[in-house]
C-alpha positions in Angstrom: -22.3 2.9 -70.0 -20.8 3.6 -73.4 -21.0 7.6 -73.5 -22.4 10.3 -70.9 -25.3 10.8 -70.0 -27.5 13.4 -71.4 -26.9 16.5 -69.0 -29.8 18.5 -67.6 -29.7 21.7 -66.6 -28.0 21.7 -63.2 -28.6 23.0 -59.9 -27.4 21.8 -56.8 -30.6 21.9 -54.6 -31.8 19.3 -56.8 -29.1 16.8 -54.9 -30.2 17.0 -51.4 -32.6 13.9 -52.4 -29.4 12.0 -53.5 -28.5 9.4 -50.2 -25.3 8.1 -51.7 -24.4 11.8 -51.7 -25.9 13.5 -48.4 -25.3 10.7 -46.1 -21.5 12.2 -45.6 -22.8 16.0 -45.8 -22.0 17.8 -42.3 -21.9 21.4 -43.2 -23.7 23.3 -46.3 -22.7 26.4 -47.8 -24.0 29.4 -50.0 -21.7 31.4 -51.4 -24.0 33.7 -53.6 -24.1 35.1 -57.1 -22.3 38.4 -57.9 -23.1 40.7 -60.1 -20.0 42.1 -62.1 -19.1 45.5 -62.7 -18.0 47.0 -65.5 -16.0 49.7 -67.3 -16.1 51.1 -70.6 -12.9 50.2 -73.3 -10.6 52.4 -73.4 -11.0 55.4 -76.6 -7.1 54.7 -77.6 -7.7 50.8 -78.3 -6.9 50.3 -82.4 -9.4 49.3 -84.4 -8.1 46.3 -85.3 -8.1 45.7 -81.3 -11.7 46.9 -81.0 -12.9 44.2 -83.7 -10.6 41.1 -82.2 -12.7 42.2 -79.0 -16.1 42.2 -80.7 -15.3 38.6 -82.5 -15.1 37.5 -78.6 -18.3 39.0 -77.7 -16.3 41.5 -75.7 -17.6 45.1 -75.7 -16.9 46.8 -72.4 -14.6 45.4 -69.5 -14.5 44.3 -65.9 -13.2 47.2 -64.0 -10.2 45.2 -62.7 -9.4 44.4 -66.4 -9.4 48.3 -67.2 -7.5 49.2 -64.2 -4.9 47.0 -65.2 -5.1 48.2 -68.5 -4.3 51.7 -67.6 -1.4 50.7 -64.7 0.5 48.4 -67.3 -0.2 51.1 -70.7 1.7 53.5 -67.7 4.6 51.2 -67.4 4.3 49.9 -63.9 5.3 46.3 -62.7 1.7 45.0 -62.2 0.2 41.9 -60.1 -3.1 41.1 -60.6 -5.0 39.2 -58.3 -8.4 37.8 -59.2 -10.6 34.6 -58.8 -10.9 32.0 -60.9 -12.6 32.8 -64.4 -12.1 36.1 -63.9 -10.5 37.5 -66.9 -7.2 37.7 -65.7 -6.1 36.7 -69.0 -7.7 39.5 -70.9 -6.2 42.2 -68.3 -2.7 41.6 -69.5 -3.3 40.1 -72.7 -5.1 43.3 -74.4 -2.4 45.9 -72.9 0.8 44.2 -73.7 -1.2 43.4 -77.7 -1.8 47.1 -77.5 1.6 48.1 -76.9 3.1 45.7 -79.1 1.0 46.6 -82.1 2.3 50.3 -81.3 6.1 49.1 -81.2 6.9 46.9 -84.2 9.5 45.3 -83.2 9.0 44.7 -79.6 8.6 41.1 -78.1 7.2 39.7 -74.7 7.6 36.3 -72.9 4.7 35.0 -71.4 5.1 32.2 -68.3 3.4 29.5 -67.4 4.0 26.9 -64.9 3.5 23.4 -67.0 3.6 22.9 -70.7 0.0 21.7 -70.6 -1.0 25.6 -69.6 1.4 26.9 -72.5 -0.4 24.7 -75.1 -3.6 25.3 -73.6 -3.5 29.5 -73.9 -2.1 29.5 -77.3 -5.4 29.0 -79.0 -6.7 31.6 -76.8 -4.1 34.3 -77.5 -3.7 33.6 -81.2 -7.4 34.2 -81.7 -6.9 37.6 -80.7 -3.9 38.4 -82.0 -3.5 40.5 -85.9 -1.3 37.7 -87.2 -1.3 34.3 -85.5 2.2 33.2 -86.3 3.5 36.4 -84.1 2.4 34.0 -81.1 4.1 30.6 -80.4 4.5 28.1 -77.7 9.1 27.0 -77.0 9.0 24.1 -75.3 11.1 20.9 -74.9 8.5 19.3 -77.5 8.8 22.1 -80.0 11.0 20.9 -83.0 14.4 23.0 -84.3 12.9 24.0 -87.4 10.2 25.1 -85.4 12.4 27.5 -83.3 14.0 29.0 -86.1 10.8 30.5 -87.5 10.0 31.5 -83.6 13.1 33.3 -83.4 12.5 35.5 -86.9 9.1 35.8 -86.5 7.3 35.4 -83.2 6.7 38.0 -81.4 4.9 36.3 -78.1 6.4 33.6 -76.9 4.9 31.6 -74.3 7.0 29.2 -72.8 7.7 27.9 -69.0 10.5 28.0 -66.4 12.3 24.9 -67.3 12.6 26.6 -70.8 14.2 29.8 -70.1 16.7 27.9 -67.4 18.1 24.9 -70.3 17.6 27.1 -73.7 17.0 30.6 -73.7 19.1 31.9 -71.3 22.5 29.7 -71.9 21.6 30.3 -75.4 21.0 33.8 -75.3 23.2 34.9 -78.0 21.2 32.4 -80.6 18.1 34.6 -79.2 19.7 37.8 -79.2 16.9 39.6 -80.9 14.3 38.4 -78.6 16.6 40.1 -75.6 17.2 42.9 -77.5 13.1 43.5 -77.7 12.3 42.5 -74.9 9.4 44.7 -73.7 7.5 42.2 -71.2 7.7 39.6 -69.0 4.8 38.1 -68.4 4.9 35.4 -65.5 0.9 33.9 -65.2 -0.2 31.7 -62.1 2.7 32.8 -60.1 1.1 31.3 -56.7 2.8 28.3 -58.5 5.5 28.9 -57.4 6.4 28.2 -54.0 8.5 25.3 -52.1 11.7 24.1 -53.9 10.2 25.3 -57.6 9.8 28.6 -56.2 13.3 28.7 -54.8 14.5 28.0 -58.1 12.4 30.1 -60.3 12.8 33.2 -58.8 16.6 32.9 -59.5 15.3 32.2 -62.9 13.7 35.0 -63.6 16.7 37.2 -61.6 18.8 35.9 -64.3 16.5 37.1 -66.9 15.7 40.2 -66.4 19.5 40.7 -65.6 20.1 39.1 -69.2 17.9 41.6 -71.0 19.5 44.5 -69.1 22.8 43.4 -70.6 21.2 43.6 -73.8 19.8 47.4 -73.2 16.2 46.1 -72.8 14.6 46.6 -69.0 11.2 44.7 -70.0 8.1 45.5 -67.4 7.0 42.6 -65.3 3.8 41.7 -64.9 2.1 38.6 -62.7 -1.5 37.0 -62.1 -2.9 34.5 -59.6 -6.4 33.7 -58.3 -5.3 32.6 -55.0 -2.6 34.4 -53.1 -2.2 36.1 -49.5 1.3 38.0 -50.1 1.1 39.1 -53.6 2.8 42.3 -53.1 6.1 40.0 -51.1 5.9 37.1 -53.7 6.2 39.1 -56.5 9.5 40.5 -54.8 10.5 37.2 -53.9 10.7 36.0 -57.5 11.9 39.4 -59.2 13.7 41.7 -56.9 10.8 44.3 -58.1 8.3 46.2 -56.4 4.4 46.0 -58.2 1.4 47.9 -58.3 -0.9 45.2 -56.7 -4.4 45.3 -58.4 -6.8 43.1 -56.5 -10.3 43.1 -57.4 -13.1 41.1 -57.9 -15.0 43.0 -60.4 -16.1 39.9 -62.3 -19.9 38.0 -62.3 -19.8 34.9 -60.2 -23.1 32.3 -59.8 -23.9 30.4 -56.8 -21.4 28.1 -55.5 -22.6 25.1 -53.1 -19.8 24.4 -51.1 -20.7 20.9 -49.0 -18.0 19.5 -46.1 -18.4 15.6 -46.2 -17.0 13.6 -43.0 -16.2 9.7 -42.8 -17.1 7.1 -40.9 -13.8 6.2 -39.4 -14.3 3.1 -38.7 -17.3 2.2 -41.5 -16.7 2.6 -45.1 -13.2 3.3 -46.6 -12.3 6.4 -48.2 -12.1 5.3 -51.1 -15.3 3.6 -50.9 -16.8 6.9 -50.2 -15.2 8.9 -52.9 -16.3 6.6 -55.4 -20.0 6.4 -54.0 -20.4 10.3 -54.1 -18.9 10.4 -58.0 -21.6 7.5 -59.1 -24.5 10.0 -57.0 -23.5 12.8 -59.3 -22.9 11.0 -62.1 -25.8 9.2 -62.3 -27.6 12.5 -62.3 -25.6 13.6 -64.8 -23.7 15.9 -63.4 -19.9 16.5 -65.2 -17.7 16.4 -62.1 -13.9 17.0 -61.7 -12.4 15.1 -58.5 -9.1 16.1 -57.5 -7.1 13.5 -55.1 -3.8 14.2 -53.3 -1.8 11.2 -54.7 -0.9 9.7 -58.2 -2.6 6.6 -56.8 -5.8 8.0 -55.1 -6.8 9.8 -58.6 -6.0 6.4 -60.3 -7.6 4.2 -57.8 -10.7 5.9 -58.3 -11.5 5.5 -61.9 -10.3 1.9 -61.7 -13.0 1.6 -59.4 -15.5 3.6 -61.3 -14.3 1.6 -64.1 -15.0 -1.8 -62.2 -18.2 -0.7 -61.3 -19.9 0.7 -64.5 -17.4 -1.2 -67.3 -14.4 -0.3 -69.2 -16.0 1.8 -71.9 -17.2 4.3 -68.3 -17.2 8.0 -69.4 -14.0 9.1 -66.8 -10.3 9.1 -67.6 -7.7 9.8 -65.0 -5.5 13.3 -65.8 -2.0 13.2 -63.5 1.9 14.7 -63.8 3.6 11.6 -65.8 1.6 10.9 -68.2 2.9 11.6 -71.8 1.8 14.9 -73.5 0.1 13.2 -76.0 -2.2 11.5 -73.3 -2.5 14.5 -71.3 -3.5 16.7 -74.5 -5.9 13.7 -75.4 -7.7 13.6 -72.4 -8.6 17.4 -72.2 -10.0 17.3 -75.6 -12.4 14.6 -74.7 -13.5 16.3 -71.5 -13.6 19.4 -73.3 -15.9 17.5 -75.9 -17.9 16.5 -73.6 -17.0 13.1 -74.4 -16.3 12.4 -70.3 -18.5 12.9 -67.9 -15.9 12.9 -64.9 -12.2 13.3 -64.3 -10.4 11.7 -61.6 -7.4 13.9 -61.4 -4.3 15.2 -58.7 -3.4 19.0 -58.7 -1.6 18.8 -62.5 -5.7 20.1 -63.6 -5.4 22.5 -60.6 -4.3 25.6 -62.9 -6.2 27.2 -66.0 -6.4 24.6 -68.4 -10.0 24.9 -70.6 -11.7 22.0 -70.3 -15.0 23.4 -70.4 -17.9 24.0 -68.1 -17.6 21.8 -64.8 -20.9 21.6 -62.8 -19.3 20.2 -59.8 -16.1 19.4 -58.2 -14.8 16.9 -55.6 -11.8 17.6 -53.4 -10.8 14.4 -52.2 -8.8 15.3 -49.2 -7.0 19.0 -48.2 -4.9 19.7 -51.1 -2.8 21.0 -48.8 -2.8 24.8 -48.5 -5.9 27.0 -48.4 -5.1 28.7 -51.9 -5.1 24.9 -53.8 -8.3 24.4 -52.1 -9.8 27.3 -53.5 -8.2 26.8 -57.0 -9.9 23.4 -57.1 -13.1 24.9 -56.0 -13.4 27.7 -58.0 -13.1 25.5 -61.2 -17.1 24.3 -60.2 -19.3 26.6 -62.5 -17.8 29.1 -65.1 -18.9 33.1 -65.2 -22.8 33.7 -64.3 -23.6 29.4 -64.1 -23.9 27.7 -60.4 -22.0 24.8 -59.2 -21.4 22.9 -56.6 -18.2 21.8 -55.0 -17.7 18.7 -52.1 -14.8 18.7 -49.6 -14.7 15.1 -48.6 -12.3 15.1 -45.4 -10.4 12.3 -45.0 -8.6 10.0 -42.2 -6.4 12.6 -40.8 -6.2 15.0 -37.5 -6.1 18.2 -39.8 -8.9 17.7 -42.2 -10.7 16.4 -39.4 -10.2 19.4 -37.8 -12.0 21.3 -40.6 -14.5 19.1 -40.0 -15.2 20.2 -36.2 -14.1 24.1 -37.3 -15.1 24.6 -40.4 -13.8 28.2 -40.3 -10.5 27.0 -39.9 -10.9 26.4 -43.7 -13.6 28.6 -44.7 -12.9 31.8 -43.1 -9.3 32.0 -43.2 -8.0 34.0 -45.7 -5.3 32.4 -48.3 -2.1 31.9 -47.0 1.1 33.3 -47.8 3.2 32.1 -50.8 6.7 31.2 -49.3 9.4 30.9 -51.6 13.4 31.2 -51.1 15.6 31.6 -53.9 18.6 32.4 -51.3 18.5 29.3 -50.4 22.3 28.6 -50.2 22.8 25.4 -52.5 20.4 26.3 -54.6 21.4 29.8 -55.3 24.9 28.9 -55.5 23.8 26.7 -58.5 22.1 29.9 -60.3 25.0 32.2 -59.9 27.5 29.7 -61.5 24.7 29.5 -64.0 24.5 33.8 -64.7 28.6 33.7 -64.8 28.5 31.3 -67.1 25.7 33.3 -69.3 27.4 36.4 -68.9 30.4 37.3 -66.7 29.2 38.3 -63.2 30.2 41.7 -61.5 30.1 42.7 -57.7 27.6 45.4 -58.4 24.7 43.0 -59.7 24.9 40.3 -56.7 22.6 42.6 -54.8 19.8 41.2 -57.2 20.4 37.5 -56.2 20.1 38.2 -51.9 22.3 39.6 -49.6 24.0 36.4 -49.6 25.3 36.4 -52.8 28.1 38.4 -52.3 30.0 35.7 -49.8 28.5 32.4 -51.5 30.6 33.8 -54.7 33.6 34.1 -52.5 33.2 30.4 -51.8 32.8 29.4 -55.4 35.5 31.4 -56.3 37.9 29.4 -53.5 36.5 26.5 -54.5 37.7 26.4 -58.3 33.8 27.0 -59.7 34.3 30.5 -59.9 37.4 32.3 -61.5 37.8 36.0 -60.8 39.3 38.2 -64.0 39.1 41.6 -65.2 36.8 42.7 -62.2 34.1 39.8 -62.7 33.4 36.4 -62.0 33.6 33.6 -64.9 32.6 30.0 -64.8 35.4 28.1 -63.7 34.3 24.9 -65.2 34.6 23.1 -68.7 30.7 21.7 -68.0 27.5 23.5 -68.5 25.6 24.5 -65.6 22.4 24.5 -66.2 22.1 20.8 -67.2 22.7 20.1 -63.4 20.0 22.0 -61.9 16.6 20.6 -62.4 14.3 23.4 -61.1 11.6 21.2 -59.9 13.6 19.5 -57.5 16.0 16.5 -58.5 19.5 17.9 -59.9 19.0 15.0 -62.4 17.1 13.8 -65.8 13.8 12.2 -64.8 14.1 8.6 -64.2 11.9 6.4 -67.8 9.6 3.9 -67.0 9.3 1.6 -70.2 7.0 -1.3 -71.1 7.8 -3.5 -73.6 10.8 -0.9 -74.7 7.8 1.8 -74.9 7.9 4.6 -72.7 4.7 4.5 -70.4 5.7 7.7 -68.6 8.4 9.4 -66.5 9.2 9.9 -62.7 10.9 12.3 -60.6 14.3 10.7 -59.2 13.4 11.6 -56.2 9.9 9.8 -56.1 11.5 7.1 -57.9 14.0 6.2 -54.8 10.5 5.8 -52.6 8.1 4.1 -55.1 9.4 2.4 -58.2 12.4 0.1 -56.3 11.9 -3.8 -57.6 8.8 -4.8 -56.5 6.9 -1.7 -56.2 3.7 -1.7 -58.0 2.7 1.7 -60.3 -0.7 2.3 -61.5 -1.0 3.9 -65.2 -4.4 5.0 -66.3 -6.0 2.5 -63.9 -3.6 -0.4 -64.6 -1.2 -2.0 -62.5 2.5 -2.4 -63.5 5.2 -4.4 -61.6 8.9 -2.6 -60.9 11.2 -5.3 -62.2 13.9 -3.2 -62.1 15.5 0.4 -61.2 19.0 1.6 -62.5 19.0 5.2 -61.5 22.6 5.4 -63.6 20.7 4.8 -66.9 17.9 6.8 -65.8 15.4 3.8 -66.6 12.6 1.6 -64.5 11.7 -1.5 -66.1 7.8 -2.5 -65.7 5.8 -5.7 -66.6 1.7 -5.2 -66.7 0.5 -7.1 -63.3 -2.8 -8.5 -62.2 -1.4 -7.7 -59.0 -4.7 -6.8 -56.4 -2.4 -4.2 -54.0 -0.6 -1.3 -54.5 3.0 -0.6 -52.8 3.6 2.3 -50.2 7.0 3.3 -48.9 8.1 3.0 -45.0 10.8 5.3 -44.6 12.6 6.0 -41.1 14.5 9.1 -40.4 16.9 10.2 -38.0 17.8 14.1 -37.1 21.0 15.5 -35.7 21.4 19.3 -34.7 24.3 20.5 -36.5 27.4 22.1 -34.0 27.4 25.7 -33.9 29.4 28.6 -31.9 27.6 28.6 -28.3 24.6 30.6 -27.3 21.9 30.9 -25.1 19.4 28.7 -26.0 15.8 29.2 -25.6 13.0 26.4 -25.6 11.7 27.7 -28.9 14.8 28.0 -31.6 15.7 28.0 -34.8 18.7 25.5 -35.9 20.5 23.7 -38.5 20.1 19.9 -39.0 21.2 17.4 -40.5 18.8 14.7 -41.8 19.7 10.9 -42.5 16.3 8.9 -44.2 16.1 5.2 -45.0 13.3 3.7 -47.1 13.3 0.2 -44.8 10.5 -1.2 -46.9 7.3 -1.0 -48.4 3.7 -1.7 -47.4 1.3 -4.0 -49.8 -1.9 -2.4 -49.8 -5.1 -4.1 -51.4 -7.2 -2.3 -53.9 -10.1 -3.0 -52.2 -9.4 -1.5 -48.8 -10.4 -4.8 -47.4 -7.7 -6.7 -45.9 -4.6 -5.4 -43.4 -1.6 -3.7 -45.4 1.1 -5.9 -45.6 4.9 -4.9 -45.0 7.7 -6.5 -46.9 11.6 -5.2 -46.2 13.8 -3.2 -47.8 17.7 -2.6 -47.4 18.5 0.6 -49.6 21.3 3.3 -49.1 20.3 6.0 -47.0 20.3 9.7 -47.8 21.8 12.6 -46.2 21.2 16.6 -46.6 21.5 19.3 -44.0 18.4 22.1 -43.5 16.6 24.2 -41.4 14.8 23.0 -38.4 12.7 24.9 -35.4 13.1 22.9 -31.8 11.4 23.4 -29.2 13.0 21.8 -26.3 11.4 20.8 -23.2 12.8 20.8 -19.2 11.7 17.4 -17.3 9.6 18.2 -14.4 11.2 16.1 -11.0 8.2 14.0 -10.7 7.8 12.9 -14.6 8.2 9.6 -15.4 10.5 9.1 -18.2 8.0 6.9 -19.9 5.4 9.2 -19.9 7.3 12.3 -20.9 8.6 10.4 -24.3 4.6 9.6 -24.6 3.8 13.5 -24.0 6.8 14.4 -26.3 5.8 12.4 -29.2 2.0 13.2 -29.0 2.7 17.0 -29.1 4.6 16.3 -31.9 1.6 14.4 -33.7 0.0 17.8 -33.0 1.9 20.0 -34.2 3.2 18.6 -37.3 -0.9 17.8 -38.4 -1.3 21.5 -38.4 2.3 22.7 -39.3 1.4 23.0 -43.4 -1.8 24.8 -42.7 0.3 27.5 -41.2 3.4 27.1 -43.3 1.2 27.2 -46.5 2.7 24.4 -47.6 2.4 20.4 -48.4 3.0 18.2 -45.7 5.7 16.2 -47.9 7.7 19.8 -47.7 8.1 18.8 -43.7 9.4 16.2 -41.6 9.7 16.2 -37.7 11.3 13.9 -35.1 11.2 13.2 -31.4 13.6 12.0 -29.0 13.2 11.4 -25.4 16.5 12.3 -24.6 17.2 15.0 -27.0 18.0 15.3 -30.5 20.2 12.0 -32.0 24.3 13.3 -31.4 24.0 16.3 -29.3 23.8 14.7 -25.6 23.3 18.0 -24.2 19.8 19.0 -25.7 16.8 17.7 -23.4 13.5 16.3 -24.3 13.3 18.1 -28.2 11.1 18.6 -31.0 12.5 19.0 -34.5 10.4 20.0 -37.1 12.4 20.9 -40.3 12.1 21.9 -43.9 12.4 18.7 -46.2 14.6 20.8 -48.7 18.2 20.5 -48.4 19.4 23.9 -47.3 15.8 25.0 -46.3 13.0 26.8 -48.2 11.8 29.1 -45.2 8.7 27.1 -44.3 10.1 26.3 -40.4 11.5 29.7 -40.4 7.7 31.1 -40.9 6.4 28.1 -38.2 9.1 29.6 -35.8 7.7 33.2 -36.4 4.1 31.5 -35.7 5.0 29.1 -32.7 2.6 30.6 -30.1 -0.3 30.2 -32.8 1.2 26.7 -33.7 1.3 25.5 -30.4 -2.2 27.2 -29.6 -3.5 25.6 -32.6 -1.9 22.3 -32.0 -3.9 22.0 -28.6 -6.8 22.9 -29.9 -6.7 19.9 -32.3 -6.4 17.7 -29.5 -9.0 19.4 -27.2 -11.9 19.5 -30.0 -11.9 15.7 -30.2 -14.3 14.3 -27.7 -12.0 11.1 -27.4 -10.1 10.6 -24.2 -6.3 9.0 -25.2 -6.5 9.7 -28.7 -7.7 8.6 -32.4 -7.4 9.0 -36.0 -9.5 12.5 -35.6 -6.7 14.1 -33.5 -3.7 12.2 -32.8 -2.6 9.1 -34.8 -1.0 9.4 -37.9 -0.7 7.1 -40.9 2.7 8.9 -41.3 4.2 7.7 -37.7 7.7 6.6 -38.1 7.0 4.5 -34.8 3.4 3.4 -35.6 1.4 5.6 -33.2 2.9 3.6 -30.2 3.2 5.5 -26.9 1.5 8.3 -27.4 -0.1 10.2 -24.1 -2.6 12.8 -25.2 -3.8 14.4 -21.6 0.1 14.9 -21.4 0.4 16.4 -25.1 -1.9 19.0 -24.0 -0.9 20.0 -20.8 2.6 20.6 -22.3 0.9 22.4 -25.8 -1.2 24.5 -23.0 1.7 26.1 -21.1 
């Protein structure tokens, strides 16, 4: 199969006769057309404007674009809500070009999450600006000659968080006229940001708008997602500003197929059955997008595509690690039309043009209700149909969609929970603004009201020093080169080949899956770890014909920290402190056909303190011990399967223990649950879970009483993720206690 097929003209109907593909289907959707509405330009645009419009076939607007239009030509702080392929673009693109062309020397920094997006709009946005070189993309790949002529001449920038935090803001005086100008701030696919990246944008972009006002510049804020419940509270959350919130869905939209696909548990793998449903539409022709979970899922499917239909197979694999040059490569050929399918994780989730898609596959729940959307919405483009498959996989949650499909369907998308005041983290961004610009008393309000006593720490601690009324770095180092914003406080860990770099790693991820012996899958191809040296920041690999790929087995222990007594209540919120091993790894063969195999590990543990929510139980008189550790640890089962899809969040950003006779070091706590934030200091998701507990627990039993099984199975209770490999586990007893 050297090239694509010839596509026809697609419809999804035209599947039902496809077995490969409808043997799995369970549930099938309509969502219908809509017709757009629309709304005339606006008399004031500049000619020059009006003919940059016409060249894009644009003569009149959606109504949301000219209501956006108006709000941000007033001056307000705007966030604008819309599907996906909705114009959102357009609705703050042509005001802030407007306003610039009127004010000659004013600037505006447009945001994007990934460097990919960045790259990806610039085309866009220099096709409709008067003079193309007054729009450039600062990155860490743009050269120093480069960033010279941005600084003269540019007068859009679109960069991305990581860039603002390492170069423009410690090197503010280098981009003084940019600060000086600044009329905009222009922060696109803000939903982005939640979790641990959240946390440390938003005290990002505090830090930037404070910068400007030092400057005399107070530059209008203005944010766009397709998917978000809070936007109004988000928006807050990452700028200390209040918005106008403009939500509308004024654009055309064609018919969207929306299919729910369950397994066989105990028939063919999932893998198996991801692969079987991309060969049904590609056979027909049909250009599909599947987005997996995991690095390895979206590899291990075009491997086995690959295997299948030969090497020269029109699919590539599109993941975070990959070089730019790979990444950039691989869009162009889908957006050729050069591939007929993509096997890629969330990194293709946000707006990057590759084209029209006639159908997506979500391999798995991405996670939170707003990714799932995302990756459906990217089926079909404007007026065209499209079709989109949720394949559910082995899991009590996305076997839950499966019984209640509402659960997923119905439910609108979930708060956005970000929290910049997290204390170690924002104690890392206000050494990083004193060390920009002195700090006073009177601007700590715009970093939380815990600002004011963590700089009273820093300032007893030596970080800090205290002179002339403000605060000063009280280091010789600069900040900013210790805080990594998406996560790991240190430089990405190099995975080289041969001396060649084949990608990079997050530290982190590193410690859990690139250890000696671990196995790492690039573009479909196997590599051995032969070594790891986190001091040099470099993985050594070797190509493999190994047939497995590794898996991490990590172990945790939890221990409530001390604090002043209280009354304590069954349900509670707490601080804990969290020990994790990684005790060894599992061999798992490519072909899904033999039992995993587990080898040992002996590596240091690691240690952080967070935020937990217990819920503590009281033993009744006649309860066997035995049976109340079995009741204990299936509840817990329960409630962590459904704890993201309240939390909004992934289920890597929680972690949970049990304990039979309380929590590990604190002899006085009974039978307890901890569920806690996987962030050290805490991000807010078990604070929102504590908020939620009687809809937790109510939806935690209902999990377990939808299943029709009677002790429990991989549709409600067992868990690949068990730390004690789903032994004793009493499901009549989980309920009764989720019940009360």
């Amino acid at each position: 199969m050297s090239r694509a097929p010839k596509r026809a003209e697609f419809s999804a109907d035209g599947l039902r006769a496809a077995p490969d593909l409808m043997a799995h289907v369970v549930h099938w959707f309509e969502q219908p057309a809509r017709d757009g509405t629309f709304a005339e330009l606006p008399e004031e645009l500049h000619p020059e404007t009006r003919t940059a419009l016409e060249s894009l076939g644009i003569t009149r607007l959606y109504t949301h674009q000219r209501t956006s239009y108006d709000a941000i030509r007033a001056g307000q702080h705007a966030m604008l809500v819309s599907g996906t392929n909705a114009g959102k673009t357009l609705a703050f693109t042509l005001p802030v070009r407007e306003m610039l062309r009127r004010e000659p020397m004013a600037r505006a920094i447009f945001v994007y999450p990934t460097k990919a997006l960045a790259q990806d709009q610039l085309q866009r946005l220099r096709a409709f600006w008067p003079d193309p070189h007054h729009v450039a993309v600062l990155d860490g790949d743009t050269p120093s000659a480069a960033r010279r002529r941005i600084r003269e001449e540019a007068r859009c920038i679109l960069t991305n968080p990581d860039m603002l935090h390492h170069a423009l803001l410690p090197g503010h005086a280098t981009w003084s006229k940019l600060f000086r100008a600044l009329r905009f701030l222009v922060v696109d696919e803000i939903h982005s940001y939640r979790g641990i990246f959240g946390a440390h944008v938003g005290n990002v972009f505090r830090r930037t708008l404070r910068l400007a006002e030092s400057y005399r510049s107070h530059p209008q804020v203005i944010a766009a997602s397709a998917t978000l419940g809070n936007p109004a509270e988000h928006f807050s959350a990452m700028t200390e500003l209040q918005p106008l919130v403009i939500a509308d869905e004024s654009a055309p939209r064609g018919k969207r197929s929306l299919l729910v696909c369950a397994p066989d548990l105990y028939g063919q793998s999932g893998l198996a059955r991801t692969v079987a449903v991309l060969r049904a539409l590609m056979d027909q022709g049909v250009r599909t997008l599947v987005f997996s979970r995991s690095r390895v899922s979206a590899e291990l499917v075009m491997r086995r595509i690959r295997a299948e239909l030969g090497e020269d197979a029109p699919i590539e694999s599109y993941r975070a690690g990959y070089t730019a040059r790979e990444r950039r490569e691989i869009e162009r050929r889908l957006r050729d039309g050069e591939l007929l399918a993509l096997s890629a994780t969330s990194a293709m989730e946000l707006g990057v043009d590759v084209g029209h898609l006639d159908a997506v596959v979500v391999n798995g729940f991405p996670g939170t209700i707003s990714s799932f959307w995302q990756q459906v919405g990217r089926a079909g483009r404007g007026s065209r149909s499209g079709l989109a498959l949720y394949l559910a996989q082995e899991d009590p949650l996305e076997q839950f969609f499966v019984r209640s499909p509402e659960l997923l369907l119905d439910r609108a998308v979930e708060d956005v929970v970000a929290h910049p005041g997290n204390p170690p983290l924002l104690r890392a961004h206000l050494r990083c603004a004193a060390s920009e610009r002195p700090l006073s008393f009177s601007e700590l309000d715009r970093f939380g009201p815990n600002a004011a006593a963590i700089v009273e720490a820093m300032e007893r601690a030596g970080e800090l020093r205290y002179r002339n009324g403000q605060f000063e770095n009280g280091l010789t180092d600069q900040p900013t080169l210790a805080v990594n914003l998406r996560g790991d406080a240190d430089a990405p860990i190099r995975l080289m080949v041969g001396g060649e770099l084949l990608g990079e790693m997050e530290r982190w991820r590193a410690r859990l899956s690139a250890h000696a012996g671990a196995i790492y899958l690039h573009r479909g191809n196997p590599y051995r770890v032969e070594s790891l040296d986190l001091g040099t920041g470099v993985a050594v690999l070797v190509p493999s014909d190994a047939p497995y790929y590794t898996q991490p087995v990590v172990q945790s222990l939890v221990q409530e920290v001390p604090e002043p007594p209280q009354e304590r209540a069954a349900w509670r919120q707490s601080r804990v402190r969290v020990t994790s091993w990684v005790v060894g790894y599992r061999r798992i063969p490519l072909d899904g056909r033999e039992t995993a195999e587990t080898i040992p590990l002996d590596l240091p543990p690691e240690t952080f303190e967070t935020d937990a929510v217990l819920w503590e139980w009281s033993r009744e008189p006649s309860e066997e011990f035995d049976n109340l550790q079995a009741a204990l640890h299936g509840a817990e089962h329960a409630l962590m399967a459904v704890a993201p899809y309240l939390a909004g969040c992934d289920r890597v950003d929680l972690g949970s223990q049990w304990a039979g006779i309380g929590i590990a070091g604190s002899v006085t706590l009974g039978p307890t649950i901890a569920v806690y934030d996987r962030l050290p200091g805490g991000i807010g998701l078990s604070d929102r879970l504590y908020q939620l507990r009687e809809r937790w627990q109510a939806l935690a039993r209902d999990l377990l009483t939808s299943c029709a099984c009677a002790t429990g199975c991989p549709r409600c209770l067992l868990s690949a993720r068990c730390e004690s490999g789903n032994e004793m586990l009493d499901k009549s007893g989980a309920v009764r206690r989720l019940s009360r």
